[in-house]
Backbone as a ProteinNet text record, in pm:
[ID]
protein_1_A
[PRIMARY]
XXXXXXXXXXXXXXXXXXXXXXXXXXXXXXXXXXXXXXXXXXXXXXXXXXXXXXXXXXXXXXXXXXXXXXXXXXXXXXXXXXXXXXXXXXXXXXXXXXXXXXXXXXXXXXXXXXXXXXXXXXXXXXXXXXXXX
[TERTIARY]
10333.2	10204.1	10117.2	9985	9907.1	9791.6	9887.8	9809.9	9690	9601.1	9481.1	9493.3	9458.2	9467	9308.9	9271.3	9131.8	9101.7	9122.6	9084.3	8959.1	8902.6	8797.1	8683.4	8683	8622.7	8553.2	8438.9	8398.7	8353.8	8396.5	8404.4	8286.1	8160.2	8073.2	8104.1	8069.1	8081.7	7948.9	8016.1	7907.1	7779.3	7747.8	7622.8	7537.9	7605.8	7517.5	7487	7565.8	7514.6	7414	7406.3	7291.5	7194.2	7191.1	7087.8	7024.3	7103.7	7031.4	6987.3	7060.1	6960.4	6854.8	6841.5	6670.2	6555.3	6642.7	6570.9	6504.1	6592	6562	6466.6	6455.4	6353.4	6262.4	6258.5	6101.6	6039.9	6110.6	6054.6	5992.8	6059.6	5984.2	5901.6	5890.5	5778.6	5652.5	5685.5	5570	5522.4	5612.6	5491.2	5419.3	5261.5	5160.5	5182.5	5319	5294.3	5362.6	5447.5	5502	5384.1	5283.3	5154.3	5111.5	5072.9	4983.9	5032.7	5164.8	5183.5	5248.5	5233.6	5238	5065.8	4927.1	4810.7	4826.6	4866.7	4834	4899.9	4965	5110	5015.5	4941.5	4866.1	4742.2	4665.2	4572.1	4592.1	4709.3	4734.7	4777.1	4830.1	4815.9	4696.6	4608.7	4508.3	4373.6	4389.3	4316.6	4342.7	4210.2	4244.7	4227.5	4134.6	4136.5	4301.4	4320.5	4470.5	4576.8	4597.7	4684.8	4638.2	4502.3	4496.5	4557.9	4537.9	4591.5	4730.6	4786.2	4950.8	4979.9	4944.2	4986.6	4930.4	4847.5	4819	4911.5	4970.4	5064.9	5201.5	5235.8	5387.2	5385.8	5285.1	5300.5	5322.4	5239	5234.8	5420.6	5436.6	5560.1	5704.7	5682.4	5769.6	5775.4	5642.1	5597.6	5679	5733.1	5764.6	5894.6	5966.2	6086.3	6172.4	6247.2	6325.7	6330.1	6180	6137.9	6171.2	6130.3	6163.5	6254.1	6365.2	6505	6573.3	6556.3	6588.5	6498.3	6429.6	6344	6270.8	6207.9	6161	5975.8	5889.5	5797.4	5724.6	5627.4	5534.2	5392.4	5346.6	5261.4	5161.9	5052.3	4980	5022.2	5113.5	5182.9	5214.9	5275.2	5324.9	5204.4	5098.3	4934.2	4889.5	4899.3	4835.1	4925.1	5026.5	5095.7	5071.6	5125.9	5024.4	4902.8	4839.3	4697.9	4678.5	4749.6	4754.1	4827	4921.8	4981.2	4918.4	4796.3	4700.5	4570.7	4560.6	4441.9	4484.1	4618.1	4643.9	4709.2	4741.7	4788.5	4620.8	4509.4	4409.1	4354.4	4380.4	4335.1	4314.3	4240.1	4263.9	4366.1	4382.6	4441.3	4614.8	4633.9	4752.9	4776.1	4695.6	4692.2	4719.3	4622.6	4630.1	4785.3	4841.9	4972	5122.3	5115.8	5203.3	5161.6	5031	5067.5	5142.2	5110.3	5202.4	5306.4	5373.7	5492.2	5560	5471.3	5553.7	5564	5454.8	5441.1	5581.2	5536.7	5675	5808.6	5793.7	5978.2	5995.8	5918.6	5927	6002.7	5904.2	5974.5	6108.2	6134.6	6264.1	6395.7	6377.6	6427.3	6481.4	6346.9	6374.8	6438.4	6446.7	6504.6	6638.8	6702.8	6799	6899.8	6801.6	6844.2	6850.8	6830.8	6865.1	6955.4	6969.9	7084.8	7226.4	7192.5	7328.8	7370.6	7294.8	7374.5	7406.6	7338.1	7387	7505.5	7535.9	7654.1	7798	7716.2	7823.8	7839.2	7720.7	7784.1	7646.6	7686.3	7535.1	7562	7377.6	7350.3	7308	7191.7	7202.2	7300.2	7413.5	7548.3	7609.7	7604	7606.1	7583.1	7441.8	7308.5	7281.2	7343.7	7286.8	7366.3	7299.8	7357.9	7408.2	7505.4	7635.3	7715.4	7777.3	7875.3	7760.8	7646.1	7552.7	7413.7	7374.4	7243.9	7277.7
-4021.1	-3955.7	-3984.9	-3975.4	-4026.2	-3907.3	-3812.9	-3731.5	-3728.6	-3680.7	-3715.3	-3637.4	-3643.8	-3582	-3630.9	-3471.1	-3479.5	-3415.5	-3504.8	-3494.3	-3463.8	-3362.1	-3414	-3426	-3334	-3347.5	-3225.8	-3184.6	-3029.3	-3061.2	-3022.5	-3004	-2888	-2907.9	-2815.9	-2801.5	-2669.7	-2615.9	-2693.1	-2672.1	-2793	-2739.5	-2595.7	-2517.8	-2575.3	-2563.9	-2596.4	-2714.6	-2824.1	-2971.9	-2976.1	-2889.2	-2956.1	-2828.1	-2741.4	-2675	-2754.2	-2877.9	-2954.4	-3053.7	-3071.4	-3214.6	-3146.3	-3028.9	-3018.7	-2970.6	-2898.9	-2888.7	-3074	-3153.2	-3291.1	-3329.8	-3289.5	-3350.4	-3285.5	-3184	-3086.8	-3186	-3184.8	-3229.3	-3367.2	-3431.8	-3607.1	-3587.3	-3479	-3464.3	-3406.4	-3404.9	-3256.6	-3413.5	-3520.9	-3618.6	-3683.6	-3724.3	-3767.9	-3919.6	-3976.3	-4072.3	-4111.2	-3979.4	-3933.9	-3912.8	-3809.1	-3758.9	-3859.5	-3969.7	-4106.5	-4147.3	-4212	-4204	-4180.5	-4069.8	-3972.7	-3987.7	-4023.9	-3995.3	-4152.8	-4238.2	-4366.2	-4394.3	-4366.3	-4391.3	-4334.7	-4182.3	-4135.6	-4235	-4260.1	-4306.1	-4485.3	-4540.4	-4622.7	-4641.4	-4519.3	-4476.3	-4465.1	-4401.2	-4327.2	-4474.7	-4585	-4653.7	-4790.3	-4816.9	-4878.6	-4987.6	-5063.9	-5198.9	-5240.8	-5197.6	-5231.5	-5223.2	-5139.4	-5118.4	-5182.3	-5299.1	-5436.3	-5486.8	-5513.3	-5657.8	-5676.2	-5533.9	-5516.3	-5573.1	-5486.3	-5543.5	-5659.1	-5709.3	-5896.8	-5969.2	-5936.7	-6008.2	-6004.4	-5907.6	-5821.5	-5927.7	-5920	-5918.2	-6137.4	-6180.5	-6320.2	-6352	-6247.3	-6272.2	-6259	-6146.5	-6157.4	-6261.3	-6320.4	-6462.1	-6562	-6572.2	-6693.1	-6660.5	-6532.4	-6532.8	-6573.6	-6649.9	-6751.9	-6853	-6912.5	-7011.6	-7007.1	-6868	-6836	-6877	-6807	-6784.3	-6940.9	-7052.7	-7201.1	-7253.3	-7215.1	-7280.1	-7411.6	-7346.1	-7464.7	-7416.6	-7390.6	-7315.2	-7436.8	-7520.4	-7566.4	-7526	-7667.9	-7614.5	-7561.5	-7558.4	-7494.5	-7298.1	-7324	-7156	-7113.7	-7194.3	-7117.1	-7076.2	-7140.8	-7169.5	-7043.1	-6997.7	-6901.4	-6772.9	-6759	-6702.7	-6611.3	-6711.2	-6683.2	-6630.4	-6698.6	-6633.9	-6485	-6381.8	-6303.5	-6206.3	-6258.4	-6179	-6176.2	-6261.7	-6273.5	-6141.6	-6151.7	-6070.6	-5907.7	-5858	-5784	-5698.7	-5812.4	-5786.1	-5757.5	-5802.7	-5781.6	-5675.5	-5634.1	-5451.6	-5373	-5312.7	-5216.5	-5114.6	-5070.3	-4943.9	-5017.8	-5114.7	-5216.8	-5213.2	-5290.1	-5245.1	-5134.1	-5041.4	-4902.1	-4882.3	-4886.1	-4833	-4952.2	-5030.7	-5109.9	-5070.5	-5054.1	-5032.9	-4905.3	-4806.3	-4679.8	-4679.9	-4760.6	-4774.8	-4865.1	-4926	-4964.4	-4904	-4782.4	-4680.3	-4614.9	-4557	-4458.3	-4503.3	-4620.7	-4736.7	-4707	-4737.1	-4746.9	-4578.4	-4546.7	-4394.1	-4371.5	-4426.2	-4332.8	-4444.7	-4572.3	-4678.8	-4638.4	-4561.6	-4463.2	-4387.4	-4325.3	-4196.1	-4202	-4302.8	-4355.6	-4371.8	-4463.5	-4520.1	-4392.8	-4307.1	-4153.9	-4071.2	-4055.5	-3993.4	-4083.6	-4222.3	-4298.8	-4300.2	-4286	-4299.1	-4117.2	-4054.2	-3876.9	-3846.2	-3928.2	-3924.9	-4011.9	-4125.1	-4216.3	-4319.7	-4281.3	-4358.3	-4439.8	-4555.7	-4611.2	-4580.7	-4531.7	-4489.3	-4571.2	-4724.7	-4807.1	-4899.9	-4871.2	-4938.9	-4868	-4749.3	-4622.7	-4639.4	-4643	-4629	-4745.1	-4867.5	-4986.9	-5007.4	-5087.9	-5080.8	-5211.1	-5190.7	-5342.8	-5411.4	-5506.8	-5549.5	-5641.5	-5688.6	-5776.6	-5675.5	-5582.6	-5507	-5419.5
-632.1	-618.1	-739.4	-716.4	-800.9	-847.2	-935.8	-975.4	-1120.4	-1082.1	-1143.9	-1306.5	-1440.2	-1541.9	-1576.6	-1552.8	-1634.8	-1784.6	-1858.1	-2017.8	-2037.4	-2143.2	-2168.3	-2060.7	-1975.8	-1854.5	-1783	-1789.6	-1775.4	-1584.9	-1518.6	-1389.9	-1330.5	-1277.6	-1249.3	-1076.7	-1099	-909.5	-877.5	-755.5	-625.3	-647.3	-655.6	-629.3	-765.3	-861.9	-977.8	-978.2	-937.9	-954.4	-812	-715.5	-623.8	-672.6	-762.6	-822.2	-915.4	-1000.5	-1080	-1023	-903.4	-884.3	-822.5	-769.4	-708.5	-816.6	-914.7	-1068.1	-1071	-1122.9	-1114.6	-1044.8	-894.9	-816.9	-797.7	-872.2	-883.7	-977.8	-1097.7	-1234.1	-1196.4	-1124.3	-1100.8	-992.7	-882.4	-800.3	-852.1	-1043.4	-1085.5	-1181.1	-1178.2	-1238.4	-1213.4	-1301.3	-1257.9	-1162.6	-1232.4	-1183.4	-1027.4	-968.2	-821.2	-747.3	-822.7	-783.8	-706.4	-809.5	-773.8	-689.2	-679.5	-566	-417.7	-424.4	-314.7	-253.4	-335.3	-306	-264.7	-304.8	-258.3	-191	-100.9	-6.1	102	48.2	190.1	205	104.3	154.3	195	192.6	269.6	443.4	421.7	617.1	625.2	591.1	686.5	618.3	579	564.6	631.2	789.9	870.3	835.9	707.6	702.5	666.3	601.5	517.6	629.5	743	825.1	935	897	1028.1	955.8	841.8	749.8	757.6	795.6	724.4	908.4	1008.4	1122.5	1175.6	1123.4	1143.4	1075.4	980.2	870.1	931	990.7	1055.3	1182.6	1277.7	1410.2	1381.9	1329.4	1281	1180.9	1102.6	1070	1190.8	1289	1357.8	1465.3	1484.5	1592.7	1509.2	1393.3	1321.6	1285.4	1328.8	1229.8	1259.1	1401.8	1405.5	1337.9	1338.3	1267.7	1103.6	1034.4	919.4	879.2	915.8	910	914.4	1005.8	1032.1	894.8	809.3	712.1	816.1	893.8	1004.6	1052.2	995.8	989.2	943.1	1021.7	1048.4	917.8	826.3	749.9	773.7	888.2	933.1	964.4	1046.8	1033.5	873.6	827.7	672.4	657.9	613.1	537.2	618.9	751.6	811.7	735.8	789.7	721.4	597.8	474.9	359.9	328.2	420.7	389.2	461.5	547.9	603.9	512.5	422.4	354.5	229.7	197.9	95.4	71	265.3	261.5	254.6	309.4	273.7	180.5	93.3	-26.4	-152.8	-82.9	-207.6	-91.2	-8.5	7.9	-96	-125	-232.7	-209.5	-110.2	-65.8	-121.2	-86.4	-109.2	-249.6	-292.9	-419.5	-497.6	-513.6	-553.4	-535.7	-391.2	-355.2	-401.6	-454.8	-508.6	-665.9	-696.2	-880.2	-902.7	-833.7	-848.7	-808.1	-730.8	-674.6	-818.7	-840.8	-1016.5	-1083.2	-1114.3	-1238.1	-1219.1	-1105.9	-1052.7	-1094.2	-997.1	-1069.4	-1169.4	-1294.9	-1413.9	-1459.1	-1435.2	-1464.7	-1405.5	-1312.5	-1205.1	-1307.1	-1346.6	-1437.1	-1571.8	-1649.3	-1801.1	-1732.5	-1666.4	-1625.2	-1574.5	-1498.2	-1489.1	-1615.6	-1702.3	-1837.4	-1924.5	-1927.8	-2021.3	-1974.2	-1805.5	-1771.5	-1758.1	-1763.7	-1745.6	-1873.2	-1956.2	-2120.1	-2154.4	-2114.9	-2130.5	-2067.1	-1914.3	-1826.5	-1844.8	-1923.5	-1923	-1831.4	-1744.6	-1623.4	-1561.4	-1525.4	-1536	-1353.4	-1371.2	-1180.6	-1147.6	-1218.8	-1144.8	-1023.9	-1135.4	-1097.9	-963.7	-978.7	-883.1	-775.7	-787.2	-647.9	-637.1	-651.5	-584.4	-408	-370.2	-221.5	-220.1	-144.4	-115.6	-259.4	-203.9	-318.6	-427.5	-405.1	-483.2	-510.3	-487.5	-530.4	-607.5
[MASK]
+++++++++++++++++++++++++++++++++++++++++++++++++++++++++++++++++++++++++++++++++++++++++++++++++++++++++++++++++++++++++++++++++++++

């Protein structure tokens, strides 16, 4: 049998560790830069130029994604392509909502990087998904 010896090891009841993590997710929902975007996430739904651009770009990417996938995509299609994912990428609303989606990263990244060294335990390493992310 493979019994466990915990040294050195302070063991918290379940209640308190999901009391801290919602402590935790108050505190990063109470920052400016969640704020931002949470405001730019909305005003990317409810803004229709940006949500043609995004479904002209989608509907043209899924017309090609066999093609994709075979690396067999015709330069005229790529070139269309591109340029669909051009125009909706200089949306503002697009914009706006990818720089805060960095701000945010950034923060959730430090924040990572202070509790994995307080824990010991790196959460990137943690919370990545599959055997390569």
């Amino acid at each position: 049998m493979n019994d466990l010896v915990y040294d050195d090891i302070e063991i918290a009841p379940v209640e308190v560790v999901k009391r801290a993590a919602r402590d935790f997710a108050a505190a990063l929902a109470d920052t400016p830069q969640f704020k931002t975007f949470e405001e730019a996430a909305a005003r990317l739904r409810q803004d229709e130029s940006a949500q043609r651009a995004m479904e002209a770009c989608q509907e043209k990417q899924q017309a090609l994604q066999a093609l994709l996938m075979l690396n067999a995509v015709g330069g005229q299609e790529q070139a269309e392509l591109e340029r669909l994912r051009a125009a909706f990428l200089a949306e503002p609303a697009v914009a706006a909502y990818l720089q805060a989606e960095s701000d945010l990263r950034a923060v959730c990244q430090a924040t990572a990087g202070i509790l994995s060294q307080h824990v010991g335990l790196s959460l990137a390493a943690a919370c990545s998904s599959g055997c390569c992310g």
